[in-house]
C-alpha positions in Angstrom: -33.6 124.8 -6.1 -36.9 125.9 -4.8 -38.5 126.8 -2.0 -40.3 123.9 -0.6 -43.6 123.4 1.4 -42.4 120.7 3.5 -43.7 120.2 7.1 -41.1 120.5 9.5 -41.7 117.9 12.1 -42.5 120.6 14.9 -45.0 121.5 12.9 -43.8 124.8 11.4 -42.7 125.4 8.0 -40.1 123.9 7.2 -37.3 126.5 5.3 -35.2 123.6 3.5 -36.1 122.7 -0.3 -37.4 119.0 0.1 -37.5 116.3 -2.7 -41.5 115.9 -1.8 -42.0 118.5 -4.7 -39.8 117.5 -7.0 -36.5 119.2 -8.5 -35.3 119.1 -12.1 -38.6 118.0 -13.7 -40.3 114.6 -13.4 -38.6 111.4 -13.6 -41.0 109.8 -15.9 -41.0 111.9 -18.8 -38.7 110.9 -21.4 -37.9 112.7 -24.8 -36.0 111.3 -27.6 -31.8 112.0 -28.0 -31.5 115.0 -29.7 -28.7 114.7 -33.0 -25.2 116.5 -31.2 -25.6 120.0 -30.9 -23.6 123.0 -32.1 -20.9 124.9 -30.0 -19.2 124.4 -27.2 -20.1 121.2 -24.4 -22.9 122.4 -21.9 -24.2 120.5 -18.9 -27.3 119.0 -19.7 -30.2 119.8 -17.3 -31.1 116.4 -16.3 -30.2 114.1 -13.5 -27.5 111.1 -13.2 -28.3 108.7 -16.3 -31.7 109.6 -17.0 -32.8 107.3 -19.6 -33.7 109.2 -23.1 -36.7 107.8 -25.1 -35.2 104.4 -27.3 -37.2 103.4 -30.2 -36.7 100.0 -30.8 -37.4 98.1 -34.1 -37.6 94.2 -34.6 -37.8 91.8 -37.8 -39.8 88.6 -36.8 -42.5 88.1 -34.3 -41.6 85.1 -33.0 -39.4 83.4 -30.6 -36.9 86.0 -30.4 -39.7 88.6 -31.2 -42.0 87.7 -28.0 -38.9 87.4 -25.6 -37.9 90.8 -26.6 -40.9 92.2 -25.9 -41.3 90.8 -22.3 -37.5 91.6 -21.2 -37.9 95.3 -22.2 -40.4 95.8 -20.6 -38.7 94.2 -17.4 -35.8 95.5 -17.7 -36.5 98.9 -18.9 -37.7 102.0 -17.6 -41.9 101.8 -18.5 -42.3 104.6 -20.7 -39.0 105.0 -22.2 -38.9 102.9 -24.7 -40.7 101.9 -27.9 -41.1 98.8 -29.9 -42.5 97.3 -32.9 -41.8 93.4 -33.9 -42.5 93.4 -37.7 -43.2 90.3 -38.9 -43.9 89.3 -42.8 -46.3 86.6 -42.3 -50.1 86.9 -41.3 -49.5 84.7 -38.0 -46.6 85.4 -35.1 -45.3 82.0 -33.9 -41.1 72.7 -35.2 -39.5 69.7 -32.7 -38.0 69.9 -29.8 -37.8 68.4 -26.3 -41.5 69.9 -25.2 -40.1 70.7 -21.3 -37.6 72.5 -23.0 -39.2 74.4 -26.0 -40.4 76.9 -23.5 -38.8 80.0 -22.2 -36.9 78.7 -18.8 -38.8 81.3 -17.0 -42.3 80.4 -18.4 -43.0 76.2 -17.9 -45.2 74.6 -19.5 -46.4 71.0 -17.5 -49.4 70.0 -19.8 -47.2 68.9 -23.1 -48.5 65.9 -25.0 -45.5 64.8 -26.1 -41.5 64.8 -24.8 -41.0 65.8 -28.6 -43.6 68.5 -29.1 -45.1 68.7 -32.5 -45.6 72.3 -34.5 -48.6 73.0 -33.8 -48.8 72.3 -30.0 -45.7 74.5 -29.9 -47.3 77.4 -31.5 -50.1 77.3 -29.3 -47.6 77.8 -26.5 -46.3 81.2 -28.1 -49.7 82.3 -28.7 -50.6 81.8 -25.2 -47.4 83.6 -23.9 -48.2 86.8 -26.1 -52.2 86.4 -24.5 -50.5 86.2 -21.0 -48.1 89.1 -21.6 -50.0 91.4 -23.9 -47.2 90.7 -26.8 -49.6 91.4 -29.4 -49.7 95.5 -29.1 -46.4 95.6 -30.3 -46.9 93.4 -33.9 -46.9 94.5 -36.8 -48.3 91.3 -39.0 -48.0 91.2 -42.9 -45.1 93.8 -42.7 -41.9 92.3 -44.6 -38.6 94.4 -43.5 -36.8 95.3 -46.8 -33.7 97.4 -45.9 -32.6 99.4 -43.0 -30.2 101.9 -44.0 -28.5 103.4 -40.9 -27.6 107.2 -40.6 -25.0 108.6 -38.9 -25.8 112.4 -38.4 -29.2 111.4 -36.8 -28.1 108.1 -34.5 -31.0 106.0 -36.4 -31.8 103.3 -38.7 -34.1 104.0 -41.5 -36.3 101.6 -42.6 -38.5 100.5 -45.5 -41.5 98.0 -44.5 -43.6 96.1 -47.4 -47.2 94.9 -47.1 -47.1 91.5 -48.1 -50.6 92.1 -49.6 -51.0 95.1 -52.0 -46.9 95.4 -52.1 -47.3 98.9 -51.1 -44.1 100.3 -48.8 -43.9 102.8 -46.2 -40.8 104.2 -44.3 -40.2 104.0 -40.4 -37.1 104.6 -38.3 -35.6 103.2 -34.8 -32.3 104.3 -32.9 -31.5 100.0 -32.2 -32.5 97.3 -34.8 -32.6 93.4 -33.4 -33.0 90.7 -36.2 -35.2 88.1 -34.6 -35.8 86.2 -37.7 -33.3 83.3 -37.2 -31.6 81.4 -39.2 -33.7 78.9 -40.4 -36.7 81.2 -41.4 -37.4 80.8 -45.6 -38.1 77.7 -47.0 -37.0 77.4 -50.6 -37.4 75.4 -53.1 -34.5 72.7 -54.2 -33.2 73.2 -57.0 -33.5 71.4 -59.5 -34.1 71.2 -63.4 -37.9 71.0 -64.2 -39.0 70.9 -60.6 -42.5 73.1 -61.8 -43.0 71.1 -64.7 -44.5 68.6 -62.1 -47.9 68.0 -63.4 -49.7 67.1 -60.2 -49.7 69.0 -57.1 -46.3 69.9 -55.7 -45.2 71.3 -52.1 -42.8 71.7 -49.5 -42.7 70.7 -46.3 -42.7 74.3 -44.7 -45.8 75.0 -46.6 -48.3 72.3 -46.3 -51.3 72.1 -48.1 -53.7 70.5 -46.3 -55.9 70.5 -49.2 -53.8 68.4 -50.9 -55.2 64.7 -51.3 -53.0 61.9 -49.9 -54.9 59.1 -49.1 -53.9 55.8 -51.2 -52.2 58.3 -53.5 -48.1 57.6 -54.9 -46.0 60.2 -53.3 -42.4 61.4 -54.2 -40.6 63.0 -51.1 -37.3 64.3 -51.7 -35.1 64.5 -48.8 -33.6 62.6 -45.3 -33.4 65.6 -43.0 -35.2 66.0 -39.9 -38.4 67.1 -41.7 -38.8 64.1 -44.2 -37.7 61.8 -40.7 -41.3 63.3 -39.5 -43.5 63.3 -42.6 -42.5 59.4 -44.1 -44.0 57.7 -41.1 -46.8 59.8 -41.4 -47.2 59.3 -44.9 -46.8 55.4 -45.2 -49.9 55.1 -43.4 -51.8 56.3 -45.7 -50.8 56.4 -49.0 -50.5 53.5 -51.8 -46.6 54.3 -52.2 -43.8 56.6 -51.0 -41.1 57.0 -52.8 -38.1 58.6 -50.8 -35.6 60.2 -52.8 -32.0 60.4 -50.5 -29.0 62.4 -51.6 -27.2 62.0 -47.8 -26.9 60.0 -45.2 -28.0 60.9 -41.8 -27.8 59.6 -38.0 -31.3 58.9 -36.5 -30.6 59.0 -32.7 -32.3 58.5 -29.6 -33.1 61.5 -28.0 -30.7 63.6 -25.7 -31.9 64.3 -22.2 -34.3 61.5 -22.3 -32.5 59.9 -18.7 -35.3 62.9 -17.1 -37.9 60.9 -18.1 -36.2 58.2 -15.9 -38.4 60.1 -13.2 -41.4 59.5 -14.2 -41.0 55.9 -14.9 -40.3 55.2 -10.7 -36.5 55.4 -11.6 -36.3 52.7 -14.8 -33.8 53.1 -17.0 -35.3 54.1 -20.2 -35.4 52.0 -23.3 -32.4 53.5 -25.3 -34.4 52.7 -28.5 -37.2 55.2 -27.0 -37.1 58.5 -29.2 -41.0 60.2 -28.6 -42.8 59.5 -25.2 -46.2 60.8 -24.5 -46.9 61.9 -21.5 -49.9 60.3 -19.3 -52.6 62.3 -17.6 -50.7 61.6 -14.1 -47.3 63.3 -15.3 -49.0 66.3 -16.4 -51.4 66.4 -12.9 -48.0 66.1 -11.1 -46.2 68.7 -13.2 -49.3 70.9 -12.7 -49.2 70.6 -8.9 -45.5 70.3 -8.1 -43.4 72.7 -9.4 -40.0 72.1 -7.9 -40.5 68.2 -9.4 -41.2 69.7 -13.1 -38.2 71.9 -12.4 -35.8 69.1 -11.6 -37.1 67.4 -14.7 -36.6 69.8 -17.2 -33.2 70.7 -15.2 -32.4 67.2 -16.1 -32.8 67.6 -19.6 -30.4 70.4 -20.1 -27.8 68.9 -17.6 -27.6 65.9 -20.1 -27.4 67.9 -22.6 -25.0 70.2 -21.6 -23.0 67.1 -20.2 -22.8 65.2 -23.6 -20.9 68.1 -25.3 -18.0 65.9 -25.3 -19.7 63.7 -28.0 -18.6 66.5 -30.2 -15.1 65.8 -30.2 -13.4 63.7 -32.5 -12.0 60.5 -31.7 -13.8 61.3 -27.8 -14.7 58.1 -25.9 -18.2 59.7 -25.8 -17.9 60.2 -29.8 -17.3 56.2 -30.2 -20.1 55.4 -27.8 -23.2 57.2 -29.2 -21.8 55.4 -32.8 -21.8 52.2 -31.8 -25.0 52.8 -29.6 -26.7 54.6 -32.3 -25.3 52.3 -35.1 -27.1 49.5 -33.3 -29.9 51.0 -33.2 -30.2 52.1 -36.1 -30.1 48.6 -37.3 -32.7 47.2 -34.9 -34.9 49.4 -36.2 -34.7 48.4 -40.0 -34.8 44.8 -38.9 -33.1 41.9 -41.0 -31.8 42.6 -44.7 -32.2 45.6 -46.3 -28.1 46.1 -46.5 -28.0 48.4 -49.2 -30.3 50.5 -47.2 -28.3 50.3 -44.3 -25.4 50.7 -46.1 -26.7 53.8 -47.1 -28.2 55.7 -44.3 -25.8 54.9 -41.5 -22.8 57.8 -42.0 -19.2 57.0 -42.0 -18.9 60.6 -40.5 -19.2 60.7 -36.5 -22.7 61.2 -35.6 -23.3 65.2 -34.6 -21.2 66.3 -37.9 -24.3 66.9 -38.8 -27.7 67.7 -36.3 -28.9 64.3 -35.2 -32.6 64.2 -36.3 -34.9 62.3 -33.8 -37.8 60.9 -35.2 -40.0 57.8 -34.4 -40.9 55.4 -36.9 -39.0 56.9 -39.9 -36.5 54.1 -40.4 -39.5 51.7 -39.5 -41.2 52.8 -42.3 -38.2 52.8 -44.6 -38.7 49.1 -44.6 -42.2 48.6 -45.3 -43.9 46.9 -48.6 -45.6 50.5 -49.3 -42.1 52.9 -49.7 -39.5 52.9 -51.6 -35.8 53.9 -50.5 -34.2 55.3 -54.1 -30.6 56.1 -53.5 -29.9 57.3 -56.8 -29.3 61.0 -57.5 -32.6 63.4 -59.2 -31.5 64.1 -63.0 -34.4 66.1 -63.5 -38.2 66.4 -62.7 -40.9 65.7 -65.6 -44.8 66.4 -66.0 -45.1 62.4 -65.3 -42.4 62.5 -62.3 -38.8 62.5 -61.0 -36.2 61.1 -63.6 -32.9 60.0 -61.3 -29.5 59.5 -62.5 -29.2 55.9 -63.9 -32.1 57.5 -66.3 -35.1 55.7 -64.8 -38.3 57.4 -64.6 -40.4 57.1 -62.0 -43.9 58.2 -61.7 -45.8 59.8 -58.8 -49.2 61.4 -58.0 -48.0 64.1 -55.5 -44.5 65.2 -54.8 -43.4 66.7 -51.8 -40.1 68.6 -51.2 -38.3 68.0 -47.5 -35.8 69.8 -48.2 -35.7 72.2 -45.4 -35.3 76.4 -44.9 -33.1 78.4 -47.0 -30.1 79.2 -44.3 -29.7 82.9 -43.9 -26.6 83.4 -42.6 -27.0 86.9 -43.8 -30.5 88.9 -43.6 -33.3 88.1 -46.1 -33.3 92.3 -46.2 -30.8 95.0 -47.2 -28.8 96.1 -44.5 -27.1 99.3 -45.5 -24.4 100.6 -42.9 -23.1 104.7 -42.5 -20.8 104.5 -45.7 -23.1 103.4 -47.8 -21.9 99.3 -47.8 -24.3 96.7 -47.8 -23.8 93.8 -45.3 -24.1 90.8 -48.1 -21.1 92.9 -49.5 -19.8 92.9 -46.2 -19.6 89.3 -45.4 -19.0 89.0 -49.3 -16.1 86.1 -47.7 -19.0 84.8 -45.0 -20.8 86.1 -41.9 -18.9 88.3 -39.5 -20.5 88.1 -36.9 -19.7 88.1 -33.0 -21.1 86.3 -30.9 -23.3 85.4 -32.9 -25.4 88.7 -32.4 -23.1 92.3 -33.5 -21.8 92.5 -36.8 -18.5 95.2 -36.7 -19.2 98.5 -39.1 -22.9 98.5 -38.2 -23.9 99.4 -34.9 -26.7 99.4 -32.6 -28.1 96.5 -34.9 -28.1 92.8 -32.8 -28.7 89.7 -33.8 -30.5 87.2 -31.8 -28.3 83.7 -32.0 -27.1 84.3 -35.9 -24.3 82.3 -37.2 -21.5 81.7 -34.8 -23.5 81.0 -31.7 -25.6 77.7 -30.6 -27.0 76.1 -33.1 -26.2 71.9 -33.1 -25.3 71.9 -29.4 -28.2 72.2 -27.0 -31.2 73.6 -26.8 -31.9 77.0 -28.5 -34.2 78.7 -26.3 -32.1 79.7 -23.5 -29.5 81.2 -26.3 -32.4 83.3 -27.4 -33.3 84.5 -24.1 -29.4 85.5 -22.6 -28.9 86.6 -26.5 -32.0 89.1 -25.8 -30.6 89.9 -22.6 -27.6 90.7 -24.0 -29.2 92.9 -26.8 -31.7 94.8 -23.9 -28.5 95.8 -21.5 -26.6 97.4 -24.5 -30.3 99.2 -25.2 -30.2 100.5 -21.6 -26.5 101.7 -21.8 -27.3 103.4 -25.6 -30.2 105.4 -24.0 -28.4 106.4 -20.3 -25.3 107.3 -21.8 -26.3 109.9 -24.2 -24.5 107.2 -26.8 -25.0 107.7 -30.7 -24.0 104.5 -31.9 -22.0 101.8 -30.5 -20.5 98.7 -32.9 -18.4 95.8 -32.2 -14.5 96.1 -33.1 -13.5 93.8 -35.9 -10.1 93.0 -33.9 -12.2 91.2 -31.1 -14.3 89.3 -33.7 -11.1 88.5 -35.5 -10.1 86.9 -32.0 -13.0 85.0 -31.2 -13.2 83.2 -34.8 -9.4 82.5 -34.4 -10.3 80.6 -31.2 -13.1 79.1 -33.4 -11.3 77.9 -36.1 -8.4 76.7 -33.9 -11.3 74.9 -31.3 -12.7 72.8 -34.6 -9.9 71.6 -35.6 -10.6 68.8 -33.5 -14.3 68.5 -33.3 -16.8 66.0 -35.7 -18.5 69.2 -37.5 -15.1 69.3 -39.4 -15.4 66.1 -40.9 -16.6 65.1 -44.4 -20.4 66.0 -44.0 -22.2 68.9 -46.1 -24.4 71.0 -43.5 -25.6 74.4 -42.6 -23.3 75.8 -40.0 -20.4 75.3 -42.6 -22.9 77.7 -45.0 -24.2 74.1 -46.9 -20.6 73.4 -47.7 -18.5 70.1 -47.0 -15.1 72.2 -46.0 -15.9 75.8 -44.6 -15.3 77.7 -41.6 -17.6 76.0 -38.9 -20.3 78.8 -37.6 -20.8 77.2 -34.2 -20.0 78.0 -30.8 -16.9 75.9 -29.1 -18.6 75.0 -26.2 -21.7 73.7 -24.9 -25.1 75.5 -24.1 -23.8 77.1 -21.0 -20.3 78.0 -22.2 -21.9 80.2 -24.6 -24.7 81.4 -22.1 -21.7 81.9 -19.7 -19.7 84.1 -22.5 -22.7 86.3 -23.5 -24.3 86.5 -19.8 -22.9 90.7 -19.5 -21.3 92.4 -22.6 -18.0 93.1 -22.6 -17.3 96.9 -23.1 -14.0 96.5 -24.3 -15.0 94.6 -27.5 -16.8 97.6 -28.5 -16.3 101.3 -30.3 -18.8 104.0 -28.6 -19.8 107.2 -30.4 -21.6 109.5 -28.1 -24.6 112.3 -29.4 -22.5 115.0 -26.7 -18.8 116.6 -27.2 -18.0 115.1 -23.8 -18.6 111.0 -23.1 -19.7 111.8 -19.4 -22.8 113.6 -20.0 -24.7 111.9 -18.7 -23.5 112.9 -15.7 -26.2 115.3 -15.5 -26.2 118.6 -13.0 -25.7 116.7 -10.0 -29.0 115.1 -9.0 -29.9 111.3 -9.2 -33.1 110.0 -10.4 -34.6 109.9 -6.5 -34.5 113.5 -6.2 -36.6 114.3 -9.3 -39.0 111.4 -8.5 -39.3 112.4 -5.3 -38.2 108.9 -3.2 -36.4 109.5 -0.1 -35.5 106.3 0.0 -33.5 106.4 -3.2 -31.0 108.7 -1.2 -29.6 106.5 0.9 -29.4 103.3 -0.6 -25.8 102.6 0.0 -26.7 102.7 4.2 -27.6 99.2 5.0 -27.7 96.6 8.1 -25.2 94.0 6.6 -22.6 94.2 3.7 -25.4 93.3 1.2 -25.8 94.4 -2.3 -26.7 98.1 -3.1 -27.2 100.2 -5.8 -28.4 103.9 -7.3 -30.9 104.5 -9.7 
């Protein structure tokens, strides 16, 4: 302590050391951990918890990319902290319920459309990283290609790519998030001759809007949620579609849409209604009533949070949506067409696989210009695609709906303290908990990866408690002098017992091939057993106990400091006596 030159309210000096001129440094300067030092434990010079500078690394600029950025900085100390999103492609940045493919702190009330379409959605995210100066912390056109974690240091070393010239450079971070979601390559199907295609070929993910479609005869392989939005689009223009279907596949009303009842002066809505567009008046009212477009999009999720039950097998809600859906399913395809209907309509309870929404797509199954073929691809030829019963059939352009490559495990290497890749790993399938920390490689999170919320509800708020989630563990890594902190593989082993034990009895166990079973028929089911809020609910504060800590110090407390709190190096008064209050009222200490 030093003397002070405090003004004593008598107005002589005051004698006592005061706060007013600071003691033990400034609060706002913040250096990086140092690696554990030699000898014997000393006291650090520093007060209660001070936060040490975190650098912060982050594959994929997108959803999970932006969110990040805009909860460390709110619920972080400014200026201790660093971040980069790296992201591989040239632009940061789908369909969704529109009200609801927003962050639930950040509404949107101009939408065009209850379902949003891609673009208008990306337009959203680009206007969230305007609003919230996002943008500083990209990295475009920077591919992660292995983090590599090492122990003496506390850090993560990693190797970036240009995506142009190829060239690599190294960088490092003390926590790694994976923002990059599941669905995030598109691939190619595969199968035999696909580039012997003569004419122009693409997929779905990667349009080419160069491409020439008008009165042209175009192949499209695939019945997922993607093909439900193109075919439509496609029969209106071109001479022929051909639609090549391997699966079945439920094409449902949407969920949530009793919210729009609210805007139709309390009619029930049409049941058979899937896209609605909304009129200049709904967005005006939206626009200038805030707590009305919060009941509406809180409508949504109660739905769909309510309808969880539909999930279980043999449920009375199960049996409704298949006979509603069935029904109208066939009202949509009209009269006739049986073998069609015979076809698409699954045996397996709807939600065994995602339910794709979609207007018009069975509509257009049924018109003069398309062609349902329900007969497996042999191979692909210069001419066209040649299917099983050995007929060839010719088209100018073929396009390939065949959806995103699933990455349960990282497109990058992930390299852990012994030297043991994560692919190797999960060599038996993801291990995971939570859906976000993998046991044997800590400080690295996972923003909703396999295990979490993926065919239940809407993904946004997963991605935003998942961040959460991910930030609080930052803020205890960098106030508790902590080195490295991973999940135990006992508590993981728990929660996929639960898991497997919960699906036993739910309709993703049935007979349907999809991507939370890792694009198998029979497989462990990678989905959380519960709705949207149960998992929000599990993952709200981290649970210590799951968790091995390794601290940078020979002693776990510290952090303790020598004595002081953060209010008597920054100089607040106020910060002293927090606990004194009027009523029995929250209270804390920085």
């Amino acid at each position: 302590m030093h003397q002070a030159n405090g003004v004593h309210p008598s107005g002589g000096q005051s004698q006592m050391p005061s706060i007013d001129n600071g003691v033990n440094g400034i609060a706002k300067t913040y250096d990086y951990p140092e690696a554990t030092p030699e000898g014997a434990y000393k006291v650090l010079q520093q007060y209660h918890s001070k936060p040490r500078r975190l650098r912060v690394a982050c594959a994929g600029a997108g959803a999970s990319g932006l969110c990040l950025a805009y909860k460390m900085e709110k619920m972080l100390e400014a200026g201790s902290w660093e971040l980069t999103l790296f992201d591989k492609n040239k632009q940061f940045g789908g369909t969704m319920q529109s009200h609801n493919y927003t962050f639930t702190f950040d509404p949107k009330p101009d939408w065009s459309h209850y379902f949003a379409y891609g673009g208008e959605i990306q337009r959203y995210f680009e206007d969230f990283a305007e609003r919230h100066g996002s943008k500083k912390y990209m990295k475009l056109n920077s591919k992660i290609v292995e983090t590599k974690w090492n122990e003496e240091q506390g850090i993560w070393e990693l190797t970036i790519e240009d995506q142009d010239t190829k060239d690599t450079w190294t960088d490092w971070c003390h926590v790694f998030v994976n923002g990059t979601g599941i669905l995030n390559n598109w691939k190619w199907p595969e199968i035999e001759g696909l580039h012997d295609f003569a004419g122009p070929k693409m997929h779905s993910a990667s349009w080419d809007q160069k491409t020439e479609l008008d009165n042209k005869t175009i192949g499209v392989i695939g019945t997922g949620s993607t093909s439900v939005q193109i075919v439509p689009q496609l029969q209106k223009i071109a001479k022929q579609v051909q639609v090549y279907m391997r699966s079945p596949t439920w094409i449902s009303p949407p969920f949530g849409a009793g919210a729009l009842t609210l805007l139709q002066g309390g009619q029930d809505v049409d049941p058979g209604q899937r896209q609605y567009e909304f009129t200049k008046a709904d967005k005006q009212r939206f626009k200038d009533d805030p707590e009305f477009h919060l009941k509406f999009r809180k409508g949504i999720e109660a739905e769909i949070n309510g309808l969880f039950g539909m999930y279980q097998q043999n449920s009375e809600l199960s049996h409704t949506f298949r006979k509603v859906i069935t029904e109208e399913m066939n009202r949509r395809m009209g009269p006739g067409h049986q073998e069609l209907k015979d076809f698409i309509i699954p045996t397996w309870s709807p939600g065994c696989r995602r339910i794709s929404p979609g207007d018009g797509y069975l509509e257009s199954l049924v018109q003069d210009n398309v062609q349902p073929i329900m007969q497996g691809i042999k191979k692909i030829v210069p001419e066209g695609i040649v299917t099983a019963d050995g007929e060839l059939h010719k088209m100018d352009v073929l396009v390939c709906a065949t959806g995103f490559q699933v990455a349960f495990r990282p497109a990058f290497r992930v390299i852990n303290g012994s030297g043991k890749l994560l692919t190797d790993d999960w060599k038996d399938g993801p291990n995971l908990y939570l859906g976000v920390s993998a046991p044997r490689f800590p400080n690295f999170y996972t923003i909703v990866g396999p295990g979490a919320t993926w065919s239940n509800g809407t993904l946004l708020p997963s991605i935003e408690t998942t961040v959460e989630y991910s930030v609080k563990m930052m803020k205890k890594i960098q106030t508790e002098a902590i080195k490295a902190i991973e999940v135990q593989q006992e508590a993981l082993d728990e929660v996929y017992a639960h898991l497997d034990e919960y699906h036993k009895t739910t309709v993703w166990q049935e007979e349907c091939r999809s991507w939370f079973k890792d694009g198998k028929i029979k497989n462990r089911i990678y989905l959380w057993p519960g709705s949207t809020i149960h998992f929000l609910k599990t993952i709200k504060e981290p649970r210590m106990e799951d968790y091995n800590i390794r601290y940078r110090y020979k002693n776990r407390f510290a952090f303790l400091g020598n004595g002081d709190v953060k209010a008597t190096a920054s100089r607040d008064v106020a910060g002293l006596s927090t606990y004194m209050r009027s009523s029995d009222t929250d209270w804390s200490v920085d």
